[in-house]
GUVO-963697 format. One line per field, with one value per residue (C-alpha): y, x, z; residue number from 1; residue in three letters. Coordinates in steps of 0.001 Angstrom, whole numbers. Layout:
% GUVO-963697
y	Y,...
x	X,...
z	Z,...
mardren	NUM,...
balo	ALA,...
***
This chain:
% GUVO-963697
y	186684,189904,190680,192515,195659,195296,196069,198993,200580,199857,201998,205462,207065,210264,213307,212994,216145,214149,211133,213543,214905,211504,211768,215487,216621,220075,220868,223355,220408,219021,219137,217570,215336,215349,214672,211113,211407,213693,213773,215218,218690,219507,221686,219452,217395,220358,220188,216640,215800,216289,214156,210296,207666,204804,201269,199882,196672,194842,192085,189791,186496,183098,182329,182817,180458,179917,179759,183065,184079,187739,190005,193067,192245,191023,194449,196720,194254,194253,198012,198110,196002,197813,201208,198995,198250,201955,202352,204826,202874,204096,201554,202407,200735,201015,201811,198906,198740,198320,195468,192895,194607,194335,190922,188150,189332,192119,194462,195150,197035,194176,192223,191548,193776,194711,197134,200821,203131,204584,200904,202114,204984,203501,200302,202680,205868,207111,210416,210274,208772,205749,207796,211220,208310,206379,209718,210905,207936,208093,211828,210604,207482,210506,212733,209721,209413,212866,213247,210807,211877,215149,214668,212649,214790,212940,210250,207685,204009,202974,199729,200215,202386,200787,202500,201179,202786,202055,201325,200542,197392,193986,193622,190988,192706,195600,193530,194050,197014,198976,202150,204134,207062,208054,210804,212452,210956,207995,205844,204292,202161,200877,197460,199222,197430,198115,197737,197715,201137,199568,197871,201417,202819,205845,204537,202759,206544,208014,205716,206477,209840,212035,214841,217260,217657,214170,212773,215662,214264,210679,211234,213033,209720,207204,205231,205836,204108,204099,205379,204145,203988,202399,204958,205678,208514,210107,211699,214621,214995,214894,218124,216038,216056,219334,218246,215123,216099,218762,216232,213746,216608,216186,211718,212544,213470,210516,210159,209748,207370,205544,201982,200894,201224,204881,204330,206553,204952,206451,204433,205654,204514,200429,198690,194870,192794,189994,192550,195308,196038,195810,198832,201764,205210,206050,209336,207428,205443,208652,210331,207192,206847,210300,210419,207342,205257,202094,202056,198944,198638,196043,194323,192924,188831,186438,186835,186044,188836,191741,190953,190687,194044,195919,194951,194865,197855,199741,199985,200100,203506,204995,203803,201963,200074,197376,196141,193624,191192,189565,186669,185883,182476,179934,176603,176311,177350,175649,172077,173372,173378,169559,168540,168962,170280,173477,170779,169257,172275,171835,168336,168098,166737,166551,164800,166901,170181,169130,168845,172065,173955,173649,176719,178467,177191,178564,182166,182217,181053,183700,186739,185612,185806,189629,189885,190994,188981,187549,186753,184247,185306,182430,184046,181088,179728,178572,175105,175025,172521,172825,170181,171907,175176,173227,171931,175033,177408,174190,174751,178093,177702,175384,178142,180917,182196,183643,182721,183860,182865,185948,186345,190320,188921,188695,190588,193315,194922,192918,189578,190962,191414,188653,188998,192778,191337,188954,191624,194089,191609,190767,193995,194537,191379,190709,193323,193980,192936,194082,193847,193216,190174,191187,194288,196524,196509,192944,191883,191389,188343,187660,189908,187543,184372,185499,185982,182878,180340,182023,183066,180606,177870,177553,175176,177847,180627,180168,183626,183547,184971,188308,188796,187746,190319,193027,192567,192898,196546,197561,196537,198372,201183,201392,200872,197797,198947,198951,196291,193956,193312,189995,189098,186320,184206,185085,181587,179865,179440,179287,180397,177856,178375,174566,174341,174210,174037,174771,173016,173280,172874,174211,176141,179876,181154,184698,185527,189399,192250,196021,198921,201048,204270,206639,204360,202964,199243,196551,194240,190810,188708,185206,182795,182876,186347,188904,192809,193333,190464,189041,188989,185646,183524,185274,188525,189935,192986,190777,190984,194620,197212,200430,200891,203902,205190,205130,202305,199425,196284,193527,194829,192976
x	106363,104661,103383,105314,102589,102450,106201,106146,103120,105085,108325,109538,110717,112724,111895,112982,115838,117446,117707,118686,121012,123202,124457,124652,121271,120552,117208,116263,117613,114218,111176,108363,105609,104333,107666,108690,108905,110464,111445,115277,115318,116787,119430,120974,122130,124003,126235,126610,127625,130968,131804,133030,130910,130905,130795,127248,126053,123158,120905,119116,117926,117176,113680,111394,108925,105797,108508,109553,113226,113470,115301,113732,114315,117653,118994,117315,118806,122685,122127,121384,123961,126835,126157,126441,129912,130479,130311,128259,125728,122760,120048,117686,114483,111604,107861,105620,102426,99297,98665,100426,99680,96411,96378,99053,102451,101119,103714,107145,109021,110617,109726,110196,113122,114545,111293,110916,109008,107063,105312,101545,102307,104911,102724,99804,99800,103463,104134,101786,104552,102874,99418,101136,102256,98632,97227,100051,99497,95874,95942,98290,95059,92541,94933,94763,91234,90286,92293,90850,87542,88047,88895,92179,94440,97291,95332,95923,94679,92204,93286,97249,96888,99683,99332,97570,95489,96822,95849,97770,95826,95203,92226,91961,88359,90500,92742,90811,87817,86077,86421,83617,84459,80642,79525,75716,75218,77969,79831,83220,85183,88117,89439,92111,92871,94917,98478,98679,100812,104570,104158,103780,106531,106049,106921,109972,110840,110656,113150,115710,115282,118357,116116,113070,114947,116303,112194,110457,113090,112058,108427,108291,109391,107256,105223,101590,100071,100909,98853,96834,100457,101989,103915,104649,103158,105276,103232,105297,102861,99835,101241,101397,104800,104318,101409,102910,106319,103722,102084,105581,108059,107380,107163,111021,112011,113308,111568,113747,112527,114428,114420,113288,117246,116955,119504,118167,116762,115738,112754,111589,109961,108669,108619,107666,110671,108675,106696,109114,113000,112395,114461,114245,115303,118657,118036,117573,120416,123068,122129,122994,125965,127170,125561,126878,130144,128006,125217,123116,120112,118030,116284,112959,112065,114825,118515,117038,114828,116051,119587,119765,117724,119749,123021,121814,119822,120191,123514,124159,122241,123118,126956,126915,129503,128206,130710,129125,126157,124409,122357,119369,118077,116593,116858,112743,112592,116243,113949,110946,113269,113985,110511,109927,106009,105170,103615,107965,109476,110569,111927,115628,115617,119253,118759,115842,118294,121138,118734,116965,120358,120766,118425,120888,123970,122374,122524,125790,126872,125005,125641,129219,129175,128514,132127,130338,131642,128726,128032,125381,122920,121278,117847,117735,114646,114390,113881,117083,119102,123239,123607,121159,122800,126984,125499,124710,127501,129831,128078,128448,132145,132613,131661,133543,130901,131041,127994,126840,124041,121576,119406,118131,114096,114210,117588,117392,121034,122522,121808,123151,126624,128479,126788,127841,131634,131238,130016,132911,135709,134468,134730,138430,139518,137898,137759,134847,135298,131616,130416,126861,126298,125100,126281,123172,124293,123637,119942,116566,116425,120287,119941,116911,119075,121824,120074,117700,120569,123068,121193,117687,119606,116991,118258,115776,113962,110787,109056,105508,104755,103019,106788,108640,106721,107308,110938,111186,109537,111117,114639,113095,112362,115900,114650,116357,119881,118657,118625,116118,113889,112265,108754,108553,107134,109172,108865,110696,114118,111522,108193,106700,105699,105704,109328,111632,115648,117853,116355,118245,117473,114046,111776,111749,108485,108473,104878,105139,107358,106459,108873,109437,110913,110809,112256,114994,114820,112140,109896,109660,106568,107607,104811,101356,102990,100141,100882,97698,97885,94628,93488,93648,91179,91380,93272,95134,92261,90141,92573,92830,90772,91581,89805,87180,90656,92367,94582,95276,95387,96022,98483,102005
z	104346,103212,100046,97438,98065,101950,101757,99286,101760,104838,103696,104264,101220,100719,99208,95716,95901,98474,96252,93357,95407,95976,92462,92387,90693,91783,92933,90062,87433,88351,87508,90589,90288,94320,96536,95200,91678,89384,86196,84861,82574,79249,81121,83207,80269,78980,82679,82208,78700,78901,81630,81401,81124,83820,83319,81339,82854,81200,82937,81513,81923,80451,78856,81266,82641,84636,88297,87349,87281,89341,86420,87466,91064,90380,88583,91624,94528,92290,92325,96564,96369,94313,96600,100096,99036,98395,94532,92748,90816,89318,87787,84527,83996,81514,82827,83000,81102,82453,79531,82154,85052,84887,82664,83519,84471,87394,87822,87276,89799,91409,94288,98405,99269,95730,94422,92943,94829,94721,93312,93075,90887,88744,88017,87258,85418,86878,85090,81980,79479,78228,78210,76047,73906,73707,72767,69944,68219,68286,66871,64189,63196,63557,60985,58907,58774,58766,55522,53476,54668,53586,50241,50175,48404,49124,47056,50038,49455,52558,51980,52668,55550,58259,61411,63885,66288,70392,73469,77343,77707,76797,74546,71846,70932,69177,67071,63866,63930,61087,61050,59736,57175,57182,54716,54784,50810,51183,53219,53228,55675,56534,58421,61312,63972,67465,68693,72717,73353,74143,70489,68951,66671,68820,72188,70109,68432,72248,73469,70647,70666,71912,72105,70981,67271,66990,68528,65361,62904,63492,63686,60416,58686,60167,57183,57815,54515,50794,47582,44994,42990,46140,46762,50590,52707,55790,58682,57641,54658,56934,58951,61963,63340,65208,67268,67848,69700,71647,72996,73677,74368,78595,77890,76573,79979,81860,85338,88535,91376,94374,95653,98778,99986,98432,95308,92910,90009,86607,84865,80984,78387,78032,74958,75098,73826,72343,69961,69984,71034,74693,76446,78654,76963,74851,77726,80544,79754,78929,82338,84172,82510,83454,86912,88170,87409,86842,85755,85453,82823,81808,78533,78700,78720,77924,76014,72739,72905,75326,74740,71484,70467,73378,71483,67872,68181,70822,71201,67518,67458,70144,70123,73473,74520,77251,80065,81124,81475,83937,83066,85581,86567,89068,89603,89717,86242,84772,86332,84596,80885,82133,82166,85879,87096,88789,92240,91960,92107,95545,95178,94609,90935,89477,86250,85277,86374,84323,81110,81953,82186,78658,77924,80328,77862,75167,76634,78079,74384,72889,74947,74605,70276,71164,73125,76275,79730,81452,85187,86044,88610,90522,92179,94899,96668,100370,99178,96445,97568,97720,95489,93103,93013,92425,89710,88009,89386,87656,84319,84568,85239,82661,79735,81468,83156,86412,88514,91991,94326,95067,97542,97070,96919,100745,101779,99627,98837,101171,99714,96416,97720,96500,92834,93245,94194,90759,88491,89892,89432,86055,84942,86357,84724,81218,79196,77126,73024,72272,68691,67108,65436,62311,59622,58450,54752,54281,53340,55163,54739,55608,59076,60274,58904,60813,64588,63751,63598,65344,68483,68606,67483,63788,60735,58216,58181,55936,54421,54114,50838,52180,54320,51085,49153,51897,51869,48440,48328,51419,49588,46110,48512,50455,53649,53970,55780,58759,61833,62256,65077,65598,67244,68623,71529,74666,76313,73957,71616,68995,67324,69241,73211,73684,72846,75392,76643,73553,70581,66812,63769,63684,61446,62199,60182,59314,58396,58217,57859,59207,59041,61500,60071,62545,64796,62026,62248,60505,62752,61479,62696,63472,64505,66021,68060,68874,68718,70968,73828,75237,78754,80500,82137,85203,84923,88049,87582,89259,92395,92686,94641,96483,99902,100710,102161,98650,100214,97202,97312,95222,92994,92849
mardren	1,2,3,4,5,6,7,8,9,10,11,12,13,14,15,16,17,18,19,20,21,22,23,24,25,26,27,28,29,30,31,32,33,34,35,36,37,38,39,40,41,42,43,44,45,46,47,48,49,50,51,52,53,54,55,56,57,58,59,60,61,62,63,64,65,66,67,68,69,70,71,72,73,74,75,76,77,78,79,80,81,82,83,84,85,86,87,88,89,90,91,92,93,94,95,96,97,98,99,100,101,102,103,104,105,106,107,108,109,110,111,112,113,114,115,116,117,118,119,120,121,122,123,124,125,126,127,128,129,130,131,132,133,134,135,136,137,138,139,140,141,142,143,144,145,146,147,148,149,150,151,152,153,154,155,156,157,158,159,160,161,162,163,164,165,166,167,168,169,170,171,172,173,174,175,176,177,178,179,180,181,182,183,184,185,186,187,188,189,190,191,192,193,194,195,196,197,198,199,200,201,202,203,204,205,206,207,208,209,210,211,212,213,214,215,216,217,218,219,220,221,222,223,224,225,226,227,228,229,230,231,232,233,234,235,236,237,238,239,240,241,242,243,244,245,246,247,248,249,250,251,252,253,254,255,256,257,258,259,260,261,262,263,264,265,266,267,268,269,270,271,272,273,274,275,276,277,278,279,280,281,282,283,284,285,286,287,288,289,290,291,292,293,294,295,296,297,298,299,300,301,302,303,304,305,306,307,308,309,310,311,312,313,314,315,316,317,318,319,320,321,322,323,324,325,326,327,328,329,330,331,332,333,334,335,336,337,338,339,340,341,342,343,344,345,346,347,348,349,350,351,352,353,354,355,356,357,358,359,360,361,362,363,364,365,366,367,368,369,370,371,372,373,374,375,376,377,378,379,380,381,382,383,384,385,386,387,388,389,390,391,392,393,394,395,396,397,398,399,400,401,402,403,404,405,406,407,408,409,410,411,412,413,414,415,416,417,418,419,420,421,422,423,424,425,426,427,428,429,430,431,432,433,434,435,436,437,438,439,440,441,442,443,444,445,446,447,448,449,450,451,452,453,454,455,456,457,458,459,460,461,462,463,464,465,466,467,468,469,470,471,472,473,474,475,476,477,478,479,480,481,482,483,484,485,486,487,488,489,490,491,492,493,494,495,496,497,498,499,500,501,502,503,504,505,506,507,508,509,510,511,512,513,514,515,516,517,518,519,520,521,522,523,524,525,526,527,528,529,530,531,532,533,534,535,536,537,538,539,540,541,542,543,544,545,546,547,548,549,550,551,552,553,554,555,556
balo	UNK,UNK,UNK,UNK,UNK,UNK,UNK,UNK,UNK,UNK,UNK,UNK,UNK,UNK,UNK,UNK,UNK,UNK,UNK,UNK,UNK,UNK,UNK,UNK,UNK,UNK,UNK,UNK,UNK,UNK,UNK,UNK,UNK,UNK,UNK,UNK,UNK,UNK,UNK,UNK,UNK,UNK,UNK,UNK,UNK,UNK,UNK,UNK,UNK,UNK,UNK,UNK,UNK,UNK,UNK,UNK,UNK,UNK,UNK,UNK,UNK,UNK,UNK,UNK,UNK,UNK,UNK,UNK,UNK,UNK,UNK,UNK,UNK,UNK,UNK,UNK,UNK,UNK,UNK,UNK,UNK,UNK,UNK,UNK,UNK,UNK,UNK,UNK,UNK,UNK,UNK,UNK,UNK,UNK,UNK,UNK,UNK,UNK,UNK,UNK,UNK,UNK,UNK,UNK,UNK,UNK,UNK,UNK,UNK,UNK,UNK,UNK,UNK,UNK,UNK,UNK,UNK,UNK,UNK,UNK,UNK,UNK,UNK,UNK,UNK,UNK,UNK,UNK,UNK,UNK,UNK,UNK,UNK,UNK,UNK,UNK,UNK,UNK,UNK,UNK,UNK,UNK,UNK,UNK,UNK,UNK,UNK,UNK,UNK,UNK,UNK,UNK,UNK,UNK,UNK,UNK,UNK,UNK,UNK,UNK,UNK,UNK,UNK,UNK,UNK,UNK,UNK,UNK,UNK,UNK,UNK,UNK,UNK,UNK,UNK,UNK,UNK,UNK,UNK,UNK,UNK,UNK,UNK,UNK,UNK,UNK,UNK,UNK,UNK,UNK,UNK,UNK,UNK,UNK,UNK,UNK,UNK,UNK,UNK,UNK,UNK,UNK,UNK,UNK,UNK,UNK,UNK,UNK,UNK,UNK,UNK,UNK,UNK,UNK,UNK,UNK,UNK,UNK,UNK,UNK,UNK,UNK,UNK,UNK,UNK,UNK,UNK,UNK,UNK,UNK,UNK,UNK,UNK,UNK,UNK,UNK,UNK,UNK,UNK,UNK,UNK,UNK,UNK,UNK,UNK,UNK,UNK,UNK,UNK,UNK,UNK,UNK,UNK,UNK,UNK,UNK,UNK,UNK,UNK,UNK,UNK,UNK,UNK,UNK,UNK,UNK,UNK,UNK,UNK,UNK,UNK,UNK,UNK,UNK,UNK,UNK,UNK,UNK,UNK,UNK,UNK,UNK,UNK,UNK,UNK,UNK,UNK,UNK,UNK,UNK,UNK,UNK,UNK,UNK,UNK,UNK,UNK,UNK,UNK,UNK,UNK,UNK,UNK,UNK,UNK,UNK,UNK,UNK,UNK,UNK,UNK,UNK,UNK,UNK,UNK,UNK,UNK,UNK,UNK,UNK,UNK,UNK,UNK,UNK,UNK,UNK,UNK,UNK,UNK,UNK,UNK,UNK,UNK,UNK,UNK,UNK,UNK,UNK,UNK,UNK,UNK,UNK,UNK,UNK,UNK,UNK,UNK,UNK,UNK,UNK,UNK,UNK,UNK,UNK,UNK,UNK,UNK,UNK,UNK,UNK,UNK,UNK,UNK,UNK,UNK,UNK,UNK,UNK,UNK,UNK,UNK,UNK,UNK,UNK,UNK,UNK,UNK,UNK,UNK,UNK,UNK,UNK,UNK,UNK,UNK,UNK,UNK,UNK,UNK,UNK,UNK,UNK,UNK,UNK,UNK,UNK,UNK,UNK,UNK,UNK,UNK,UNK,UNK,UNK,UNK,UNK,UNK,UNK,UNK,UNK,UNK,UNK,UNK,UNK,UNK,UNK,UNK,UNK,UNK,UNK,UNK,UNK,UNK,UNK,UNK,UNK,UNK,UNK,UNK,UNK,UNK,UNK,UNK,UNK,UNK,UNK,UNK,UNK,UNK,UNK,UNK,UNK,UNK,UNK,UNK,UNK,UNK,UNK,UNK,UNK,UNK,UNK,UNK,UNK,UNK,UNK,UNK,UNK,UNK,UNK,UNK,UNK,UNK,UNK,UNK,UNK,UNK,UNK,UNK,UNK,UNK,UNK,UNK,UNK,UNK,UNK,UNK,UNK,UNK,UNK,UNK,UNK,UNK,UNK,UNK,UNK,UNK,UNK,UNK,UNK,UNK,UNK,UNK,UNK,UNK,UNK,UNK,UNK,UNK,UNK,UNK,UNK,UNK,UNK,UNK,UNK,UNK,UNK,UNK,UNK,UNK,UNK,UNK,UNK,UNK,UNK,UNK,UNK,UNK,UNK,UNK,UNK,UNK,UNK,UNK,UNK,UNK,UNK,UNK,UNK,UNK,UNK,UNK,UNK,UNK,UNK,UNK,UNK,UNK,UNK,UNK,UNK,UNK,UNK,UNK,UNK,UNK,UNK,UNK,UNK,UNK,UNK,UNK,UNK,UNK,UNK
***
């Protein structure tokens, strides 16, 4: 079989007005990067905004593992899929950081037969987004600095500054720096540290932004540090907020791309789910809506994460009402919750299945407490046996659950047809009842109660006594109606990596609180989690090289 890359080099694409052109974006609606990328103007909002919205479809998956469980792949073969049987689906994705791509993870613009293209430029420095974003938060740390160098007048205390500096890459190194605040006669410094870019507030504030006044509006009340007095200072008060949206106001665009089956595809903005709320753009997600009548989107990691912030958040602020879910798995990584090693995975192993699908329980449970119908998509494996797979598509059935057998790694759209036939018949027969699980008005501490034990399965949550002090200014403050937004490990129920399947009755340790203003929700810290990720032992940099032709290789 080829290689994810060997594929992406070996197809034709179409010039990116043709693709526009499918769902009826004119040619002057956009605005080019080369032939294969473009990204949507202001103006063609103001044709579309009247019309209906189609059906929202959100896929996500259970907690993923070291087999890997195809989510990405999954929602670009379901949207191949969806248009081969003659429906007008579009597909929304966020842009992937280079953080994984060059680290761990690698890409993430699908795989085999289901990918984005075109796959080198969107797994490297696409349209500029994530870089306009890198470099507005950066001017905002400079601002900071500059200020208090110059005098301070805003009396701001160097030791209560909260914004981070950023960076598109994993580097524990930059975690915790000093910054120098050098003077000819004295000298003063700082401890700052560094947030990898999709953790920013500022990628979070792009991707719930409706536009240039709602993006200025938000930026203006992002908490940069406090006084002497603790009081709180706004970048508004450093004069920043013009210079910011300057820089962002061409990152708020969404960017339009096509699959390898040319279904046009609109990928924007990329916050990490584990350390932020883990969706593509409000934007993105309102032109899809209008330009297609379904339109499928996806939440980073697993439904404890993604899920839960693209219902709780996402759709709270922007008043989305989701149609549907699909819920992405494998049997590899169901054996792998029963206790089975990566050498087994091919060996049929029922028993250590039928413990492992309890993770997968736990989702279908949870996405269900948020009204939302769910389809189970089973991202099969040569060697998955038939006895395997009944097992799951029973347990599936036996919670209500739709479930359907995909094969879209290695068939593209085609092998997504019967999922396509579940999701559509699932959305003509159960209606959608969606809610969030949690109001605003009640407390901090109540909101992070709430998704603990009701969606991870916790007995407590325990407050260090730096979060409990946090909450209790943020609540003096009235910042507190807001939703909350956990950090957390991604590869587990829990706080704890190690921990896997469905456990309950745990610990959930909270062991810091930061508020994100601009964007409108607080971040709460749970566990060893790491806003700036390290490289690994061997990161996938070490794979990739371009050839004294500029041909690359190595990326996946």
């Amino acid at each position: 079989m080829k290689s994810d890359i060997q594929i992406a080099q070996e197809a034709k694409m179409k010039h990116i007005k043709e693709i526009a052109a499918l769902v009826g974006i004119r040619e002057k609606e956009l605005e080019l990067y080369g032939d294969y990328k473009a990204k949507l103007k202001p103006e063609l909002w103001g044709r579309l905004k009247k019309k209906k919205d189609g059906k929202l479809i959100l896929v996500t998956a259970i907690n993923p593992t070291p087999a890997g469980e195809g989510k990405t792949t999954t929602s670009i073969g379901l949207v191949m899929a969806m248009r081969k049987l003659g429906k007008n689906a579009m597909l929304a994705l966020r842009e992937p950081s280079l953080g994984p791509c060059m680290g761990m993870k690698g890409g993430a613009a699908g795989g085999g037969y289901s990918q984005v293209m075109p796959m080198e430029d969107i797994n490297l420095h696409f349209t500029g987004d994530i870089h306009a974003i890198t470099t507005a938060n950066n001017l905002l740390s400079a601002m900071i600095d500059n200020h208090i160098y110059h005098g301070n007048i805003l009396g701001i205390d160097p030791k209560k500054v909260v914004w981070k500096r950023a960076m598109d890459l994993n580097d524990r190194a930059l975690r915790k720096v000093e910054v120098d605040l050098s003077k000819k006669k004295k000298k003063m410094t700082r401890m700052d540290g560094f947030n990898i870019t999709v953790a920013s507030e500022i990628m979070a504030i792009l991707c719930l932004s409706e536009n240039i006044a709602d993006l200025k509006k938000r930026l203006a009340k992002i908490i940069i540090a406090y006084t002497f007095e603790k009081k709180p200072i706004f970048a508004k008060d450093l004069k920043a907020v013009g210079a910011l949206a300057t820089l962002l106001k061409d990152a708020l665009k969404p960017n339009l791309v096509q699959t390898l089956e040319h279904t046009p595809v609109l990928i924007h903005g990329g916050p990490f789910a584990n350390i932020a709320h883990g969706c593509n753009s409000i934007l993105a997600t309102r032109y899809g809506l209008k330009l297609g009548d379904y339109l499928i989107t996806e939440a980073g990691f697993g439904a404890d994460l993604g899920a839960e912030k693209f219902f709780d958040i996402k759709c709270r602020i922007a008043k989305l009402k989701p149609d549907a879910a699909v819920l992405t798995t494998t049997i590899r990584s169901l054996k792998y919750n029963g206790g089975v090693e990566i050498a087994n995975f091919k060996k049929e192993n029922l028993a250590a299945l039928e413990k492992g699908t309890a993770n997968l329980e736990r989702h279908i449970r949870n996405i269900k407490k948020f009204g939302v119908p769910t389809v189970v998509a089973i991202n099969v494996f040569p060697d998955d046996t038939k006895a395997e797979i009944d097992l799951v598509v029973a347990k599936c059935q036996a919670l209500g659950a739709q479930a359907a057998v995909s094969h879209v790694w290695v068939k593209g759209g085609e092998g997504g047809k019967e999922l396509a036939k579940k999701v559509l018949a699932t959305l003509k027969n159960r209606k959608s009842a969606f809610r969030p699980i949690y109001d605003t008005k009640k407390s901090i501490k109540e909101k992070i109660e709430i998704i603990a034990k009701n969606i991870y399965g916790a007995g407590k949550v325990e407050f260090s006594p730096m979060a409990a002090e946090q909450m209790k200014n943020f609540q003096k403050n009235k910042f507190d109606l807001v939703p909350v937004c956990i950090a957390k490990t991604q590869y587990s129920l829990t706080d704890d990596p190690k921990v896997l399947g469905a456990p309950e009755n745990f610990t959930l340790r909270v062991q810091d609180l930061r508020l994100s203003n601009g964007a409108g929700f607080i971040v709460a810290i749970a566990g060893d989690i790491m806003t700036m990720p390290g490289l690994p032992k061997i990161p996938a940099a070490e794979k990739i090289d371009v050839s004294d032709e500029g041909v690359i290789k190595g990326l996946f």
